[in-house]
N, C-alpha and C positions, 0 to 999 in steps of 0.2 A: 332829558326832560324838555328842552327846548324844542327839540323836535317832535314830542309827544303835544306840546302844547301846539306849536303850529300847525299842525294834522288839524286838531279841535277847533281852532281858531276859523281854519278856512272852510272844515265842514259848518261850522257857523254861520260863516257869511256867506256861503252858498245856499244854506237852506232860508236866510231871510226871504229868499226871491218868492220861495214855494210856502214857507210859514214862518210864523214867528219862532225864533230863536234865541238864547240868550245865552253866553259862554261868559264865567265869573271864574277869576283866576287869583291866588294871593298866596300867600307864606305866613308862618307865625313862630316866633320864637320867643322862648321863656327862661329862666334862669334866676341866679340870685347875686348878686354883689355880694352879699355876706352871708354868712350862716352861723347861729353857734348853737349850739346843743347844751341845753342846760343839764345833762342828766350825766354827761361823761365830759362835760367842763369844756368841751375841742371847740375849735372853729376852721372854719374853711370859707374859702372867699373864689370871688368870678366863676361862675359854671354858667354854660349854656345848651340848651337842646332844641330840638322843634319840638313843636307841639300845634301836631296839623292832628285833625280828628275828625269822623264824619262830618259832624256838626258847624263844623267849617272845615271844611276841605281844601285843598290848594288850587283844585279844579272842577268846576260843575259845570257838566252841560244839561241846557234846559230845552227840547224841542215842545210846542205846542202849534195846534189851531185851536177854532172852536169845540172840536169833538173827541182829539184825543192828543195825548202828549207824554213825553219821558223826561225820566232827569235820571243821570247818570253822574257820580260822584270819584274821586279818584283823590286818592291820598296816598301820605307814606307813616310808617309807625314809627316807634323810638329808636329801633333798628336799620333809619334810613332805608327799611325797603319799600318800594309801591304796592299798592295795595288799591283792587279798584272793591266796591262796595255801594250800598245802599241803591243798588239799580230799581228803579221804579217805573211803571206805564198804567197810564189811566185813559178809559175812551166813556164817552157820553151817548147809550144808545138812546136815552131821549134829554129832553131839560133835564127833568127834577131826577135822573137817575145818574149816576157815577162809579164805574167800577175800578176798583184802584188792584193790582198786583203786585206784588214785590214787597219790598220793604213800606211797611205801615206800621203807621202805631196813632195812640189815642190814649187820651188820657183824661182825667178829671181837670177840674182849674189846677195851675200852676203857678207858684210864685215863682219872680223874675229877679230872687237873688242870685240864687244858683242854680233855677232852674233842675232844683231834686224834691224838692218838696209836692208830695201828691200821694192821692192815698190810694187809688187804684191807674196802672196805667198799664201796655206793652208796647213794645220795640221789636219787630222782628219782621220774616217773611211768613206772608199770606195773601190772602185777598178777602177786600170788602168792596159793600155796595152802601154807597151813602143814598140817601132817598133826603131829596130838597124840598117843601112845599109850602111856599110863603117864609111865614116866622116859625115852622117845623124841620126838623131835622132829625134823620135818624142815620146809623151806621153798624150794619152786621158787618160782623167779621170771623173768620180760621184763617191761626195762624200755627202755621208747622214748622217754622222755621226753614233756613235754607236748604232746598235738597234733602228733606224728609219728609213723608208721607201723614198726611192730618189723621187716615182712617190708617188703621192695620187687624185684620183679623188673628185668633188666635195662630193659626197655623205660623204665619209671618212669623209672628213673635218668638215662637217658640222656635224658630229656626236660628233666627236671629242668636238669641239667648243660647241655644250649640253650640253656633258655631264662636260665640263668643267665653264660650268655658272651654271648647277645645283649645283657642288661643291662652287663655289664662295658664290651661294643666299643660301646655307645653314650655311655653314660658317659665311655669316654675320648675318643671322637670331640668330644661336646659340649665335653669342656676344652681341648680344642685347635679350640674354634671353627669348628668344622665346617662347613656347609653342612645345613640340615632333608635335601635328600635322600642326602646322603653321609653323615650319620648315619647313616639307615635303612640305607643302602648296607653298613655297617661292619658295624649288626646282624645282615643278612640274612646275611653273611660269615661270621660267628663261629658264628651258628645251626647253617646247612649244615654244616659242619667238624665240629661235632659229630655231627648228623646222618646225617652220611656215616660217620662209623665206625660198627666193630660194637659191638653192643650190651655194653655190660659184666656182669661175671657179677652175681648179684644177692645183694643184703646182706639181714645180720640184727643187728636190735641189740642189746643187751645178756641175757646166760642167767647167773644164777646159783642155785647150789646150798648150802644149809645145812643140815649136822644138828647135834644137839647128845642127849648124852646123861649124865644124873647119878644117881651114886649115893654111897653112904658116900666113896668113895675121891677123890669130887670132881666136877667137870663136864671130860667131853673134847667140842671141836667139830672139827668139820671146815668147807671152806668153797672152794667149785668157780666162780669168775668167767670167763665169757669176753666177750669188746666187741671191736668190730668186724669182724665177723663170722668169728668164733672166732680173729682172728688174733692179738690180743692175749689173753692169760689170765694166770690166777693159781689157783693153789691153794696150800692150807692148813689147819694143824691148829692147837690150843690147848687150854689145859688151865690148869685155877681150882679153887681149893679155898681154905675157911680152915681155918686151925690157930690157934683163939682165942689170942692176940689178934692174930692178923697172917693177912692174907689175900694172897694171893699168884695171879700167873698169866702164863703162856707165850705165845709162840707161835711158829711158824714157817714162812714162806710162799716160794710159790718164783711166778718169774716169767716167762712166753715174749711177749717183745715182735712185732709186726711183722714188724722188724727181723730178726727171730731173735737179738736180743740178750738173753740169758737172765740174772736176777735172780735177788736172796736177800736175806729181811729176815727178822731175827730179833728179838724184841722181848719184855719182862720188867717186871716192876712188883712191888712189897711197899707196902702199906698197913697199918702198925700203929696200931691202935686202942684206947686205954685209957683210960678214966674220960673225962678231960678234955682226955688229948691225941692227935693224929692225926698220924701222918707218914705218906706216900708218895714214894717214888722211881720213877721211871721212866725205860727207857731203849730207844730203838730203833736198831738198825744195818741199815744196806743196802746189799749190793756190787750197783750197776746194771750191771756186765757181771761176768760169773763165768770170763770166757774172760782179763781183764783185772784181775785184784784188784789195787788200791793207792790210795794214798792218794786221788787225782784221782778216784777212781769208785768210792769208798764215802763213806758218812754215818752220822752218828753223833749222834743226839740223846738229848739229858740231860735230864730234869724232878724238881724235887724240890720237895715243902712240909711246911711243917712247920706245924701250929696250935696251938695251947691256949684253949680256953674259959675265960672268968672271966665272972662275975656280971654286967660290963658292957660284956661282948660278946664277940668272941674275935680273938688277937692271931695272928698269922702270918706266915710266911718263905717268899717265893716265889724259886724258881732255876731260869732256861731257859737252853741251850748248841741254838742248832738245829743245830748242825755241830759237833762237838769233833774230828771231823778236817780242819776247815779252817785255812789256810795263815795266816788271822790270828786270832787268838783275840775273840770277841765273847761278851756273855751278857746275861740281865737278871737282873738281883737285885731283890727288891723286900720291903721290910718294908712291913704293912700293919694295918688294925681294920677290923671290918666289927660292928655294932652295929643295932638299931630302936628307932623311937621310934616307940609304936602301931603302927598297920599299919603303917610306914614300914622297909627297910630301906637300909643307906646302907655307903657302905665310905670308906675315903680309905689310901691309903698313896704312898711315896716310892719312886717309882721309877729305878734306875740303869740305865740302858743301856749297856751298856760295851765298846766295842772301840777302834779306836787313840785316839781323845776318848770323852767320858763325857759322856750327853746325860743332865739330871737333870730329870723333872719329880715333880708331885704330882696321881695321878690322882682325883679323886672318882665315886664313882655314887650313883645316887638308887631304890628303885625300890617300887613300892608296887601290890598285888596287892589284889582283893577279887572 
């Protein structure tokens, strides 16, 4: 690792000469002091792992100019193995235009508890082109994931789907001990079968659409998803603005499944902000059939925190409901500090897990950036 990082480092500081460069390095570690389980009575105490994740990585490299730039990511999983990921390249053939490759994603507003809260978003490999123009913005995008093709025509597919049943009928041939040629026998079966039908119509993977526009009165967005080939969709609006000292924002999105089972999430957040203290609420709801409202087929999530800064560090009240219209009541509560020492940040609080038992532990993190 040390030497994987010094490689980075010096390509770094070689390419300052020719462009801007930026190489962010760090570790993170998590664990619990305590644990107990309220439901089987145990407890268990000191555990520790990593917990590095794209989203903060142990190593980013960031190359830029003005017109075009990468950032490449490098982690390791719970497996302690490395893993590199989220490679991305964007070039600028004019101002107001931006093409991004690789890993992109986009989303609607986002609250900054936990950062899951959103009612349409993606994460993945594609490419878009943002279009800049003043206080407009816009961002098409396909995204097909890594190493898969966005378009595929019938024939593809159906080949594909072959040779993926010949693998299947061999497979289960071999578990039931087969015979080498009645294996084969089984594959060629499953092949043909496919083969012989007609060809299926041909797909497209994921199209999304983003604008967003701000002025005095605040930012409104929009935001146009369809996946699997246009048969699932989403659209939606939202709208943000502060009113010092509390900042606030909407949204609401509608949904066409498959199925033809049609959606509705509606979703809202208040973050006040003052000196030393911060609270945010958050709340999303969603009827997954609208031909169907009631209790069995909406949700309803609750996020609230509450912090206060002091001199040696800052104290805070964590509160998640992921259903408040489910049949049993559950939540987490959690008081907690999060403090540094040097580069060092570190947090520890006490966590309640609470539905028919109350599982209590004490989580730590560790995590140190340079």
């Amino acid at each position: 690792m040390k030497k994987i990082v010094g490689i980075f480092a010096a390509a770094a500081v070689l390419a300052t000469s020719v462009f801007a460069a930026d190489l962010t390095a760090g570790v993170r570690l998590e664990g619990d002091l305590f644990n107990y389980n309220g439901t089987s009575e145990s407890a268990k105490a000191l555990m520790l792992k990593n917990a590095n994740h794209f989203w903060q990585a142990p190593l980013t490299l960031t190359i830029s100019d003005d017109r075009a730039g990468g950032t490449f990511k490098f982690t390791d999983n719970e497996s302690n193995a490395f893993e590199t990921g989220k490679w991305a390249i964007w070039f600028k053939p004019m101002d107001m235009l931006k093409v991004n490759l690789g890993t992109i994603d986009k989303s609607m507003n986002v609250e900054t508890i936990d950062y899951g809260g959103r009612l349409i978003n993606y994460d993945s490999f594609g490419a878009s082109l943002d279009v800049n123009v003043d206080a407009f913005s816009m961002t098409f995008s396909v995204v097909s994931g890594n190493g898969t093709y966005w378009f595929q025509d019938g024939k593809t597919l159906k080949a594909a789907a072959a040779k993926k049943a010949k693998e299947e009928a061999e497979a289960k041939a071999k578990e039931e001990y087969k015979s080498k040629a009645e294996i084969e026998e089984a594959g060629k079966k499953a092949e043909a079968a496919v083969n012989g039908a007609a060809d299926p119509d041909a797909s497209v993977g994921e199209f999304n659409f983003y604008a967003q526009y701000s002025a005095d009165f605040g930012t409104i967005s929009a935001m146009f998803d369809a996946k699997n080939t246009f048969k699932d969709l989403a659209i939606g609006a939202g709208y943000k603005n502060t009113f010092d000292p509390l900042t606030i924002f909407a949204d609401v999105a509608f949904y066409k499944g498959a199925d033809d089972v049609n959606g509705l999430g509606v979703d809202a957040d208040v973050v006040f902000a003052q000196d030393a203290l911060n609270a945010q609420a958050y709340v999303q709801w969603k009827a997954n059939n609208l031909e169907k409202i009631e209790k069995g087929t909406m949700d309803l999530l609750a996020l609230a925190k509450v912090s206060y800064t002091l001199d040696a560090g800052t104290v805070y009240l964590y509160f998640k409901d992921a259903d408040l219209m489910a049949d049993d009541f559950s939540c987490t509560i959690k008081p907690g500090f999060t403090s540094k020492v040097s580069i060092m940040d570190y947090e520890i609080a006490v966590k309640f897990d609470i539905a028919k038992k109350v599982d209590i532990s004490v989580p730590v993190n560790f995590k140190v950036n340079f």
